[in-house]
C-alpha positions in Angstrom: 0.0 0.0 0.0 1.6 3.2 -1.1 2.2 6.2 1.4 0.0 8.6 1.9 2.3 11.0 1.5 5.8 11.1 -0.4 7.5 14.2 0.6 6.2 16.1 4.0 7.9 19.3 4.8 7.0 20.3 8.6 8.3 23.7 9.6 9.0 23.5 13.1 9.8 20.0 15.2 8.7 20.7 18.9 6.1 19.2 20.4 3.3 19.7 17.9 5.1 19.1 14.9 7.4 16.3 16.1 4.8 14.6 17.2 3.1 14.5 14.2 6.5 12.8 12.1 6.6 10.5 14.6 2.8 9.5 14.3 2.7 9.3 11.1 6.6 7.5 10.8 4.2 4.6 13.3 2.2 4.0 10.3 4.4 4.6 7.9 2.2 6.8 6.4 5.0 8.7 4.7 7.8 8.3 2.8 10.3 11.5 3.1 9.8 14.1 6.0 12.2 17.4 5.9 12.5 19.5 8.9 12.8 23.5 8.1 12.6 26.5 10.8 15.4 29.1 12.5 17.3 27.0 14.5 20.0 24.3 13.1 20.3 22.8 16.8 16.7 22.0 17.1 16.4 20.4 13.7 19.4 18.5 14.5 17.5 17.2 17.8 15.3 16.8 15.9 17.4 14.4 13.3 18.9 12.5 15.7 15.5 11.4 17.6 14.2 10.4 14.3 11.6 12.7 13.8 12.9 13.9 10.5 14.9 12.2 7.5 16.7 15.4 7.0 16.9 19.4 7.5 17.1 22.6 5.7 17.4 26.1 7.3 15.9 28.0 4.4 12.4 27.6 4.3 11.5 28.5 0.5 14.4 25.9 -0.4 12.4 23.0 2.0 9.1 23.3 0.7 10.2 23.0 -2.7 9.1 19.6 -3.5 6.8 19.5 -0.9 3.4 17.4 -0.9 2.2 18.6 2.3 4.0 21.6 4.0 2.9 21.4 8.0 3.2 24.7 10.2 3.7 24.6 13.8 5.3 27.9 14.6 4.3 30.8 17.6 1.7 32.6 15.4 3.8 35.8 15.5 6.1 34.0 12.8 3.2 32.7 10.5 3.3 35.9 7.9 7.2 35.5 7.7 7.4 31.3 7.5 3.9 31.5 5.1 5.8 34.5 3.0 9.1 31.9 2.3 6.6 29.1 1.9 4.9 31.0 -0.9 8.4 32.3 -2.8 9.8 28.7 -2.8 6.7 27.5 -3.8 6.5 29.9 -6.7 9.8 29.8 -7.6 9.4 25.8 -8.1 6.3 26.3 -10.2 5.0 23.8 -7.1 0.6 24.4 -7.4 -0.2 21.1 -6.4 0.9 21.2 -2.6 -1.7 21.2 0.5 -0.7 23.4 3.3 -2.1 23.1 6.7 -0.9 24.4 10.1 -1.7 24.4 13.8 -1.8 27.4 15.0 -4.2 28.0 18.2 -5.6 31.3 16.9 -7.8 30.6 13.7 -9.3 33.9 11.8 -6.1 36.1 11.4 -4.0 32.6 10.5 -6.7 32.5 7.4 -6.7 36.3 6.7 -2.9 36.1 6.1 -2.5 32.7 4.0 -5.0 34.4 1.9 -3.2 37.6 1.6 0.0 35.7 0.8 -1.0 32.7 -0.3 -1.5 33.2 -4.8 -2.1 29.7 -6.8 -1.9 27.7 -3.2 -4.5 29.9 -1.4 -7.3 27.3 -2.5 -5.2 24.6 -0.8 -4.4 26.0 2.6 -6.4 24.4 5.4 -6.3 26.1 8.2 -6.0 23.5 11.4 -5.7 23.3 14.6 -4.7 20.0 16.8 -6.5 20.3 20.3 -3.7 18.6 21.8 -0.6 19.5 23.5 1.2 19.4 27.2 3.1 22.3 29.2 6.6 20.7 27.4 7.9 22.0 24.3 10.9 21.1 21.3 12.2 17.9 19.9 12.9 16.1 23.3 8.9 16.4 24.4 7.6 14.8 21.0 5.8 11.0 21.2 3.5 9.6 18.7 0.4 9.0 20.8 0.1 12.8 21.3 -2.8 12.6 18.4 -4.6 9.4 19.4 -8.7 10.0 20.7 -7.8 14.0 20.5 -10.0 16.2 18.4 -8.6 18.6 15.7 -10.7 21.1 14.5 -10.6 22.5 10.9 -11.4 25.9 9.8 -11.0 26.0 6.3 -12.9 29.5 4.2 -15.3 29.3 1.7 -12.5 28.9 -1.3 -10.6 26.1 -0.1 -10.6 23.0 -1.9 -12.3 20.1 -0.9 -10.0 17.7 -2.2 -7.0 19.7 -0.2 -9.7 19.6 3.1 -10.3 15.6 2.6 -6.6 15.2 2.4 -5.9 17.0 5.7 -8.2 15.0 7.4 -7.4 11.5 6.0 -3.7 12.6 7.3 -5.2 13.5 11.1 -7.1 10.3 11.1 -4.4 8.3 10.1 -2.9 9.6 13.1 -5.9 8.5 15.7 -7.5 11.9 16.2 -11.3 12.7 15.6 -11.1 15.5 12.7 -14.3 18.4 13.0 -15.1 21.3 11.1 -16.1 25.1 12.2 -15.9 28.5 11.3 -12.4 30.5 11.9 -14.4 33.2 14.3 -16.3 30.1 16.1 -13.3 28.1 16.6 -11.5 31.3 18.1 -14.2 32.0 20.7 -14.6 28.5 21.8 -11.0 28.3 22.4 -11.1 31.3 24.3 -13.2 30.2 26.7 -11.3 26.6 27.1 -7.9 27.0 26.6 -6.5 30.4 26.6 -8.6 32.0 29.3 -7.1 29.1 31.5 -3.4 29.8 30.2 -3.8 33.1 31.2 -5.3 33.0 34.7 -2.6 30.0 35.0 0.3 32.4 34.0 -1.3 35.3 36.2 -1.9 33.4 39.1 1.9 32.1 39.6 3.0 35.6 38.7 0.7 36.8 41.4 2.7 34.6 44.3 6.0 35.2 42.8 6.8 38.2 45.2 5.0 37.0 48.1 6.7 36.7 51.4 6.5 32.8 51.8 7.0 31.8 48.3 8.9 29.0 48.9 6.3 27.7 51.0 4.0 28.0 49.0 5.5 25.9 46.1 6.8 23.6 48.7 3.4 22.5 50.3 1.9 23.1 47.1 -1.3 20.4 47.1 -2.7 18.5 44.1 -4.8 20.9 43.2 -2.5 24.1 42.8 -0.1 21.9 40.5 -3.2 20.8 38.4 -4.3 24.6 38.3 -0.6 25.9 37.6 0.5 23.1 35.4 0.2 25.2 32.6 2.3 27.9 33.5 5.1 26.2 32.5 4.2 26.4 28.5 6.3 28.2 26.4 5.7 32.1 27.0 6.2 33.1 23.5 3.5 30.8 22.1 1.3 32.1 24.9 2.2 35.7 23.8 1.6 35.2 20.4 -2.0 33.5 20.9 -3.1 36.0 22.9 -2.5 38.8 20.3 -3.6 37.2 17.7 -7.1 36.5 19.4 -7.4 39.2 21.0 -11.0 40.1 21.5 -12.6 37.3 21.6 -10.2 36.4 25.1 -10.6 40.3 26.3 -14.7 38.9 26.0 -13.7 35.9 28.3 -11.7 37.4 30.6 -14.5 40.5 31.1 -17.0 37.9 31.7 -14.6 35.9 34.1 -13.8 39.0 36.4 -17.5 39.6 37.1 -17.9 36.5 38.1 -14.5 36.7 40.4 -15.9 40.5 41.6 -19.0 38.5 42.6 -17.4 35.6 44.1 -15.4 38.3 46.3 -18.5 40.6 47.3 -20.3 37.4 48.6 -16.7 35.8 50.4 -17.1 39.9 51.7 -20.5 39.8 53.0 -20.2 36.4 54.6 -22.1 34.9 52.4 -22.0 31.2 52.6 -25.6 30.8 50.7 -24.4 32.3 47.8 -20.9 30.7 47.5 -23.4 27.8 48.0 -25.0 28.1 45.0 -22.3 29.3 42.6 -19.7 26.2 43.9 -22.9 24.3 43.4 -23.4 24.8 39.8 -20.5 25.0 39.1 -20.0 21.1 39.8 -23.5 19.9 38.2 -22.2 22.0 35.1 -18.6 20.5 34.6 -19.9 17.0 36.0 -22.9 17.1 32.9 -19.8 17.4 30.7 -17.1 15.9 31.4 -18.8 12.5 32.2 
């Protein structure tokens, strides 16, 4: 049974993207996977754990004779990496090639690839892998990352289906459960679930940090302040990036979120138990109704 595909550029081999070689080396769904992004010593890593068959550090030279061209980069990079993707494309006379990335933030990834994007615009799929843990480069890459996690697509109006079918045939192949949804639904949604809790992760450890009894408070740190805090440990720059690039729709959440702490405080305030009552209570019958 032939490969699925025969030459897979993936431009940047951290977490995301290694993983991804790695799942897809399992099944031997591919034939030729070539590593580009800024920095030789992580591709390198990269080569030497077998995530990639080989490296280049120019970008427009790597994607060349791509089939598939995979972006996992902080999302302030995309215009510059989808720029060099689009001049090595052109200069190759390469129209064929499906391009899909994984960035967190949806609507401005799309707005740019069709800015940049000319003949390949139709055949960018805009992605996004709901998977991921607090560890990042070559080192924190395994293959199972994928398996029973849901990746969403948000491809535009204009994109091709064949391109779209593709992408998901290659995130199946993987174990993941592939859906579809708009750019601006996609970014509120993950708003609300992932990047409101990054931040409030992220602010609540800077909070302590100049505390008296730091130390103590790391040190008898229970369960539940490591679960809460785990993800302040993710790679700032990422975090930075996502939270420009979606902007509003997280300034929404995180209005919303500090009524609900200004509430929370005026009843603690008052002394009133009734009412901590009855927001702890739904809280529970709400996140145990999902999460069953």
């Amino acid at each position: 049974m032939p490969a699925l595909i025969n030459n897979l550029c993936v431009i940047g081999t951290g977490l995301i993207g290694g993983s991804l070689c790695l799942a897809l080396k399992e099944v031997n769904a591919c034939n030729t996977i070539i590593g580009a992004g800024r920095s030789e010593t992580t591709l390198q890593k990269a080569k030497q754990l077998n995530i990639i068959d080989d490296y280049n550090l120019d970008i427009s030279e790597a994607v060349k004779d791509a089939d598939l061209i995979f972006i996992s980069v902080p999302l302030g990079a995309m215009q510059t990496v989808f720029e060099k993707i689009e001049a090595g494309l052109s200069a190759a006379g390469n129209t064929q090639v499906i391009i899909t990335d994984a960035g967190s933030s949806k609507k401005q990834v799309q707005e740019i690839a069709d800015k940049i994007f000319s003949d390949n615009a139709k055949r960018f799929v805009a992605g996004h892998p709901i998977a991921g843990t607090e560890n990042s480069g070559p080192d924190a890459a395994f293959s199972d990352l994928y398996k029973n996690r849901r990746v969403i697509l948000t491809p535009s109006e204009g994109t091709d289906d064949e391109a779209i079918r593709f992408v998901r045939t290659l995130w199946e192949t993987v174990g993941a459960e592939v859906e579809t949804m708009g750019a601006e639904h996609h970014d509120k949604i993950l708003a609300a679930t992932s990047h409101l809790p990054h931040i409030l992760a992220f602010g609540l450890v800077h909070c302590l940090e100049n505390i008296d009894d730091i130390e103590d408070v790391f040190r008898f740190a229970a369960g539940g302040f490591r679960d809460v805090t785990r993800i302040a440990s993710s790679d700032p720059t990422m975090w930075r990036d996502i939270c420009l690039n979606n902007q509003q729709p997280i300034l929404d959440m995180m209005k919303r979120y500090r009524a609900e702490l200004d509430m929370l405080y005026n009843a603690l305030e008052a002394g009133d138990g009734e009412k901590l009552m009855e927001v702890f209570q739904h809280a529970k019958q709400t996140r145990d109704k999902f999460t069953q």
